[in-house]
C-alpha positions in Angstrom: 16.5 -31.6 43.0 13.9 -29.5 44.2 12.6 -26.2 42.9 11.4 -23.0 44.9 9.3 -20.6 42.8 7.3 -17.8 43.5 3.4 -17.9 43.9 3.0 -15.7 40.7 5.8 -17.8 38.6 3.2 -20.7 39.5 0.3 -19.4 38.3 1.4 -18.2 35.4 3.0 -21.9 34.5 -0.5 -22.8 35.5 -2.0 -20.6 33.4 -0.3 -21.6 30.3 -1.0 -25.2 30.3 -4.8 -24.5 31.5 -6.9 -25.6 28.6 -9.5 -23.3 26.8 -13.3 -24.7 26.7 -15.3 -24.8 24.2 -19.1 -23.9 24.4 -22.1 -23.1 22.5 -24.1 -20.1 24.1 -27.4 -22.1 22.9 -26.7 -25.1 25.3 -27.5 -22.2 28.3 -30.8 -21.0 26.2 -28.6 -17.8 25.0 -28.7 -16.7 28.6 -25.0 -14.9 29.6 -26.3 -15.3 32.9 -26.8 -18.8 33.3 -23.4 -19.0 31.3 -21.5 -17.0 34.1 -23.0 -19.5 37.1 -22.0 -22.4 35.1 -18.1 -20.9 34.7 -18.1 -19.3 38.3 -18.7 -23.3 39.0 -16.2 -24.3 37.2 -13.5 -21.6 38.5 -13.2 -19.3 35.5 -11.2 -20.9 33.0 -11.0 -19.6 30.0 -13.4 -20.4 27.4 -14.5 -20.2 23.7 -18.0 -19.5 21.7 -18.8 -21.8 19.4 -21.0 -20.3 17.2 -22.8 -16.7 17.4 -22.8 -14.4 21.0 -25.7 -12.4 21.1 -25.3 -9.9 24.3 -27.6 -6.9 22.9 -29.7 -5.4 26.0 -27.5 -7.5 28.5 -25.9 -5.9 31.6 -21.9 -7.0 30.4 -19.4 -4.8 31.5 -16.3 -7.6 30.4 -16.4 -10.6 28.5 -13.6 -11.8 31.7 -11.8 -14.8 30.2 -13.1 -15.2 26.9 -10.4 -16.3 24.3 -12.8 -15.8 20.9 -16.4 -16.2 19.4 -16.1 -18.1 16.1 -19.3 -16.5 14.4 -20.3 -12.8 15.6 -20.1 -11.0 18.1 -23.1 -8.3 18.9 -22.7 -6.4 21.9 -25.4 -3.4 20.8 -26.8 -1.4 24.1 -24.6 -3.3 26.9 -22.2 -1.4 29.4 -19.4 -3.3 28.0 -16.1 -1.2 29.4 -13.5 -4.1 28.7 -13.1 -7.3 25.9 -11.4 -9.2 28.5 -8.7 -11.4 27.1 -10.7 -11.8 23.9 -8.3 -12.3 20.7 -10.6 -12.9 17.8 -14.4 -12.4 16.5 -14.4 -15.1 13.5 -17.5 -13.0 12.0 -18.8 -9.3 12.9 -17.9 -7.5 16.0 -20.6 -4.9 16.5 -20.0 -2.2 19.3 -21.9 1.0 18.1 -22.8 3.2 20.6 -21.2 1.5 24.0 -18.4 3.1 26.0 -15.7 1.2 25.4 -12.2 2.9 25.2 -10.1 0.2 23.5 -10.1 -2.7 22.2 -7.5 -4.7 24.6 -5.9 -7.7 23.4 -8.2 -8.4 20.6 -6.1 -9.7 17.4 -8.7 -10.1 15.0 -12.3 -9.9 13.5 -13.0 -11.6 10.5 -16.2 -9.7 9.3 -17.3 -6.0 9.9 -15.7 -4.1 13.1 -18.4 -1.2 14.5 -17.0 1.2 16.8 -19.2 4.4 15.5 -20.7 6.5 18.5 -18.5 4.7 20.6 -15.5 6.0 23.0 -12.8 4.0 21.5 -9.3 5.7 21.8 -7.1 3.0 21.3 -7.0 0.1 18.8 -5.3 -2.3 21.0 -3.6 -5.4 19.3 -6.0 -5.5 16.6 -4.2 -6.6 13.6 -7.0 -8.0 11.1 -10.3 -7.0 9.7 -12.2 -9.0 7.2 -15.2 -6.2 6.8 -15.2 -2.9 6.6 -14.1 -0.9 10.3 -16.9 1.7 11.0 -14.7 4.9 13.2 -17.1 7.4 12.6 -18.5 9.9 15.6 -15.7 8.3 17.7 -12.5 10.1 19.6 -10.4 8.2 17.1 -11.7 9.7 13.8 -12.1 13.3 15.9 -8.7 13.2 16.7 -8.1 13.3 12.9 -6.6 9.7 12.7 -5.3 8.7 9.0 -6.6 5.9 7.0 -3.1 5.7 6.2 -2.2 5.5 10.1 -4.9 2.2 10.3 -3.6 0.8 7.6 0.1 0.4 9.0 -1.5 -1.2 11.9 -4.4 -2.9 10.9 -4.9 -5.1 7.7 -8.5 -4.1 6.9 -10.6 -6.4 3.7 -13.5 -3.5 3.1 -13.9 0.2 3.6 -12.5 2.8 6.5 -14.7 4.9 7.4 -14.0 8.1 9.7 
């Protein structure tokens, strides 16, 4: 028996048995550059950090297909406008000052979450902080946004601060 299915319905079966790889960002001399050429090679798939991601003073405007980062994340002084498809930071997730406006599909951060001076409206998915979540000088804590309001969404370990 044969089976017709639509070119969509394929890649999305594709999609979901497509396997995630793992990397270290030191094995491409902390370059995000040299990283990119080596995934453009290999088509995009989606991929891991192993370890820390250090993107401070880089020109990123989406992390694309990464799935997580297991130490921290520091994106400090990039033109980050989208996560991607990241999910989870295992350590700190620092955004201060960039112009991001949400926070996507991202499920979790397991250290500190800073989003002060940044344009954040929208939490996303975000389910889980470890740290504290910095919202001050941000649309979010202007709009007058409740601790209580975070705190049915988002499971935070340390402070709120608006």
């Amino acid at each position: 028996m044969k089976y017709l299915i639509t070119e969509s319905q394929y890649r999305l079966l594709n999609e979901e048995t497509e396997e995630i790889l793992e990397l270290s960002f030191k094995m491409f001399n902390n370059d995000w550059n040299f990283l990119q050429e080596y995934l453009n090679m290999l088509g995009n798939p989606p991929y891991k950090i192993i370890g820390n991601l250090d993107l401070a003073w880089y020109n990123v405007k989406s992390l694309g297909r990464l799935m997580s980062v297991d130490g921290y994340l520091n994106l400090y002084n990039t033109n980050i406008e989208s996560l991607g498809n990241l999910e989870s930071v295992g350590g700190y997730l620092y955004l201060y000052g960039v112009n991001i406006t949400s926070l996507g599909n991202l499920k979790s951060v397991g250290g500190d979450l800073e989003l002060a001076k940044t344009n954040i409206t929208s939490l996303g998915n975000l389910k889980y902080v470890g740290g504290d979540l910095d919202l001050t000088n941000t649309p979010l804590s202007l709009k007058t946004i409740t601790e209580d309001e975070i705190i049915s969404q988002v499971k935070v370990g340390g402070k709120i601060r608006l």
